[in-house]
Every structure is written in structure tokens, then in C-alpha cells.
C-alpha positions as CSV (number, residue, x, y, z in Angstrom):
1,X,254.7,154.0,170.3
2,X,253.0,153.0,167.2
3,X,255.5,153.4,164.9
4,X,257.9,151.0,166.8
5,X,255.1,148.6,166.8
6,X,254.8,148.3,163.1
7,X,258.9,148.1,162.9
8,X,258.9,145.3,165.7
9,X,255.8,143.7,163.7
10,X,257.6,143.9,160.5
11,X,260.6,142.4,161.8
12,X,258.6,139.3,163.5
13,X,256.7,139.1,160.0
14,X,260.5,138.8,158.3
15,X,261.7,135.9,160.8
16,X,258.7,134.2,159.6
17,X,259.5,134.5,155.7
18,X,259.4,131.0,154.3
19,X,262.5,129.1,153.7
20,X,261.9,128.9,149.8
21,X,262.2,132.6,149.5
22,X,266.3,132.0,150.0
23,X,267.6,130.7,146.7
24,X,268.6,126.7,147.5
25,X,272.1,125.4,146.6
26,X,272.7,124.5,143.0
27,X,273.3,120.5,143.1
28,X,273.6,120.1,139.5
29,X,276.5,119.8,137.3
30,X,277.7,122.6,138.2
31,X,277.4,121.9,142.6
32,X,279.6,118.8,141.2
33,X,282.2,120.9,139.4
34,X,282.5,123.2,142.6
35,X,282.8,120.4,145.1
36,X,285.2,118.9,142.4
37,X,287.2,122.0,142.4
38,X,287.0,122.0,145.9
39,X,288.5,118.3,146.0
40,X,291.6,118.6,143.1
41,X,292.7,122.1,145.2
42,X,293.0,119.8,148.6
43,X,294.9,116.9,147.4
44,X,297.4,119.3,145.4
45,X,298.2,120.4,149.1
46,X,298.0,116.8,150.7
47,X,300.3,115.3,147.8
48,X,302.7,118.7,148.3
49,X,302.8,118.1,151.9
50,X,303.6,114.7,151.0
51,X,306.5,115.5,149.1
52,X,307.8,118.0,151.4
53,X,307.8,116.0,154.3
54,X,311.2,114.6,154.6
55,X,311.1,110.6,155.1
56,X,312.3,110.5,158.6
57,X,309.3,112.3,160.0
58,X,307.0,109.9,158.2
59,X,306.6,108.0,161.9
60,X,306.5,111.0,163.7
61,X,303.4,111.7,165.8
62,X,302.6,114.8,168.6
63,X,302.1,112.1,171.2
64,X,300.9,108.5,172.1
65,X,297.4,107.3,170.7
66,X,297.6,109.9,167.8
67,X,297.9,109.2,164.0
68,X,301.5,109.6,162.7
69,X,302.4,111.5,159.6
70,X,302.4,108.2,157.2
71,X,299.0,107.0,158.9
72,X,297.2,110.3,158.2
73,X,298.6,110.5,154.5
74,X,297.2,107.0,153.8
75,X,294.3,107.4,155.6
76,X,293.0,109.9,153.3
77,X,294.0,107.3,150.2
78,X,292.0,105.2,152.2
79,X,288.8,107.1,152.1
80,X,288.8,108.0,148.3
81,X,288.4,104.1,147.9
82,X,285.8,104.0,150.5
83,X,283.7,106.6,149.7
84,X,283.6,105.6,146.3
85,X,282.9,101.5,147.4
86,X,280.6,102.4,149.7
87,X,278.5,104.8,149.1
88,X,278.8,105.1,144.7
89,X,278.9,101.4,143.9
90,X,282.4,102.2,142.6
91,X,285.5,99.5,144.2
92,X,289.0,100.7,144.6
93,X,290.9,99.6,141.4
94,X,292.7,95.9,142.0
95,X,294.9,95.6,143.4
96,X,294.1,98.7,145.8
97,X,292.6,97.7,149.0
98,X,291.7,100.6,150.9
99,X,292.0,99.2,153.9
100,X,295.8,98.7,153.6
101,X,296.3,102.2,152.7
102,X,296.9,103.4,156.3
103,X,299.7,100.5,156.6
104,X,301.8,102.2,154.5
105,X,304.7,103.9,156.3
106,X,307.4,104.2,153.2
107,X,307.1,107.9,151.7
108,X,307.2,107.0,147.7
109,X,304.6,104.7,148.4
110,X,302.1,106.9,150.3
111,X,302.6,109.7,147.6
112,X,302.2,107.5,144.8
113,X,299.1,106.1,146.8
114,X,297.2,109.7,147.2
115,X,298.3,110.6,143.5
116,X,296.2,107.2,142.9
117,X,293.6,107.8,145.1
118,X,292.8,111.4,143.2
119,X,293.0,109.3,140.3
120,X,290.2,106.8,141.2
121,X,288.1,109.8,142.6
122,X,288.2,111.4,138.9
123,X,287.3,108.6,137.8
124,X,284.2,108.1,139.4
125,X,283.3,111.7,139.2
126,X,283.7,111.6,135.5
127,X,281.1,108.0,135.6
128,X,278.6,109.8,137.7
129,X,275.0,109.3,135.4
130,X,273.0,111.5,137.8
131,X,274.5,113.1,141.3
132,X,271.1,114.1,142.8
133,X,270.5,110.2,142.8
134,X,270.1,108.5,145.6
135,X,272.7,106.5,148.1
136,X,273.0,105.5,151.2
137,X,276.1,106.5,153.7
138,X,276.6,106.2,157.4
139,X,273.0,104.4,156.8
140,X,271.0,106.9,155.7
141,X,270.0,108.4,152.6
142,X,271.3,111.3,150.5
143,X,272.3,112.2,147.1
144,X,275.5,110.7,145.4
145,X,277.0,114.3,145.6
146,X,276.5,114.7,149.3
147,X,279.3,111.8,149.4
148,X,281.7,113.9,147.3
149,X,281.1,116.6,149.5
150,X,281.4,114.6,152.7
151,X,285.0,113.4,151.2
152,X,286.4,117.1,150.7
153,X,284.9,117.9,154.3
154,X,286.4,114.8,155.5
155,X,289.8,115.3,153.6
156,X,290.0,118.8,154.7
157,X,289.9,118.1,158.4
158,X,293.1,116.0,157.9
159,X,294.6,118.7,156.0
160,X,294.6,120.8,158.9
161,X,295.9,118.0,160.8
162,X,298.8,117.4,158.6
163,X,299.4,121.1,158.1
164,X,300.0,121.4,162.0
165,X,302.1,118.2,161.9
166,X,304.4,119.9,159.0
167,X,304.5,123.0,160.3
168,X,305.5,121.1,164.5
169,X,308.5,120.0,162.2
170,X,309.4,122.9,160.7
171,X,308.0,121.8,157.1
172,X,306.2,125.3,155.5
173,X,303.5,124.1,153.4
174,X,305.2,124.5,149.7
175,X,301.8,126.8,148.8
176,X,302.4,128.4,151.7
177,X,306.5,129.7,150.7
């Protein structure tokens, strides 16, 4: 009986370790170059899906009420502005409104548009003085390189979306062949 008592205290007394004695996330330079990696490995596949999706199926949604193809495509364009604008002090480029991004429906224009987009994000990447700095998005605070990792979260959930739109129209992701 003892001896379970000391491995059932011993476990209680590990639940109880403080959180410090886990190693936190590096958000240095290095976090940056991660999340960075992270972001130029998504929009390869958004601007290959772009390509592959034939022009015809750039209207296409699954059903009423639900983004189409084009819509999706430009509203990712739209967010590397807006991100940036927002949250780093950095505006779209002129001439590059992200709000007119998701009006787009022609397919030259939505791939040139993400091509931009990935542009402008590098851009400000490269401009970053200090990522742990601090910003404010969806009102509250956090460091600039929370917002980089909020885009690639955010970009990544319409990756999905438009890797199940392809594939409902018989498109195979090109990394995917």
C-alpha cells in the first residue's frame, strides 16, 4: 500500500511541475523564419491550385451562401494586405486595395493577385525591426509575429477549403500528382 502511495504522490507532485520547466517557443528570428517557411510553402500550393484550376470552375461553388472558387482565391490576397495594414502599420501597395481582392472573378488576375500578395507579405517580413513588439489585432494585444502566424493559420484553413473545391472538380492538387 505504501509503495503505491509514494507513485500516486509522485505523480500528483509531477502535474504540479511549474510551467517554466517546459522549454517556451523560440519567437525570435528564427520563430519568424519558421512561420515564414511555414507561409512561402502554403501560397506555393494556393498559387498551384490557382493555376490548375481551369477558368470555368472559377464561379463554381458546393452550394448557395458558400464562397466560390474565385472568391476564396482573392480572399486570401485580401488578407495578406490586411494583416499587414492592420495589424504591422504596413498598407497594401497602391493601387492594391484589399478590399477589392475578393471581387475578382477572372483567373490571370486572381493568380497574378496571390503572386502579389506573397510579394507584399515578404516584404513586410523582410521590414520587421523587432517581431516580439507589440500590436494590436482583433483588439487586443500580441506580438507582431503572432500576426504572421495568425495569417498562415488563417491561410491554411482556406487551403483546405480550396483543396476540397479542386479535388469536387476533379482537379488533383499539382503537389499532390
Amino acid at each position: 500500500m505504501t509503495g503505491r502511495f509514494v507513485l500516486i504522490l509522485g505523480g500528483l507532485a509531477a502535474l504540479g511541475a511549474p510551467a517554466h520547466a517546459q522549454p517556451a517557443p523560440s519567437t525570435g528570428p528564427g520563430f519568424v523564419s519558421e512561420v515564414m517557411q511555414q507561409f512561402e510553402a502554403s501560397m506555393m500550393k494556393f498559387i498551384g491550385l490557382a493555376e490548375a484550376m481551369p477558368a470555368d470552375k472559377y464561379a463554381w461553388s458546393p452550394g448557395p451562401g458558400v464562397m466560390t472558387v474565385a472568391k476564396v482565391f482573392g480572399h486570401v490576397a485580401r488578407y495578406n494586405y490586411l494583416y499587414p495594414a492592420t495589424s504591422l502599420g504596413t498598407p497594401a501597395p497602391e493601387g492594391r486595395d484589399a478590399d477589392t481582392a475578393e471581387d475578382l472573378a477572372d483567373k490571370a488576375q486572381l493568380v497574378a493577385r496571390l503572386r502579389e500578395s506573397r510579394e507584399h507579405v515578404r516584404a513586410v517580413v523582410r521590414a520587421l525591426q523587432d517581431p516580439s513588439r507589440a500590436t494590436t489585432q482583433y483588439g487586443r494585444a500580441v506580438p507582431q509575429w503572432s500576426v504572421l502566424l495568425q495569417l498562415v493559420t488563417h491561410m491554411n484553413e482556406h487551403l483546405g477549403q480550396s483543396i476540397a473545391y479542386a479535388r469536387m472538380n476533379g482537379i488533383t492538387p499539382p503537389w499532390s500528382r
